[in-house]
N, C-alpha and C positions, 0 to 999 in steps of 0.2 A: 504494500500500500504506500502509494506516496503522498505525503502529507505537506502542504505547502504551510509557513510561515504566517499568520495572521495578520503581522502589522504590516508587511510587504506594501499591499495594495494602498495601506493609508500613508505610508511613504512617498508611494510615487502619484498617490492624487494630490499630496499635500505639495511637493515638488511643480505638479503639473500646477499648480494653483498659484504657487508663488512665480512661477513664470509664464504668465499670461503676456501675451503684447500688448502693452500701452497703444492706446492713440490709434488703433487701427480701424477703421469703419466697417470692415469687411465682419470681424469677430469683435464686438463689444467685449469687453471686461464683467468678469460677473466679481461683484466685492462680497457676496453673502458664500461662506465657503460650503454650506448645505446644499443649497442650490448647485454651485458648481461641484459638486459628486458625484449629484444626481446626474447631472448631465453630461459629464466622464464617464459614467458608466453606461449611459445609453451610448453615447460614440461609439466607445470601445463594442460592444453588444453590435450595434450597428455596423462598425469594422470588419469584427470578426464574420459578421453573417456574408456579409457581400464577400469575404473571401474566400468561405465555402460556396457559395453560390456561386453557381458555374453557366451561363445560356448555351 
């Protein structure tokens, strides 16, 4: 059984979180770090899906 690490993922959302791009119009900044989790994990979710999915 392989067992992954717990804090792992809140490492590297907190990581993802503190380097957001400023000032960019295209990706807003999100300041509330709840919100932005949620929506790291739908990315990632969303990522991963399209790259099993194959046409």
């Amino acid at each position: 059984m392989n067992a992954r690490k717990p804090g792992f993922d809140r490492w590297q959302i907190a990581a993802a979180y503190l380097n957001q791009p400023l000032f960019v119009q295209e990706k807003p900044v999100c300041f509330n770090p709840f919100k932005f989790r949620r929506d790291y994990k739908v990315q990632a979710l969303e990522r991963c899906w399209q790259l099993d999915y194959k046409t």
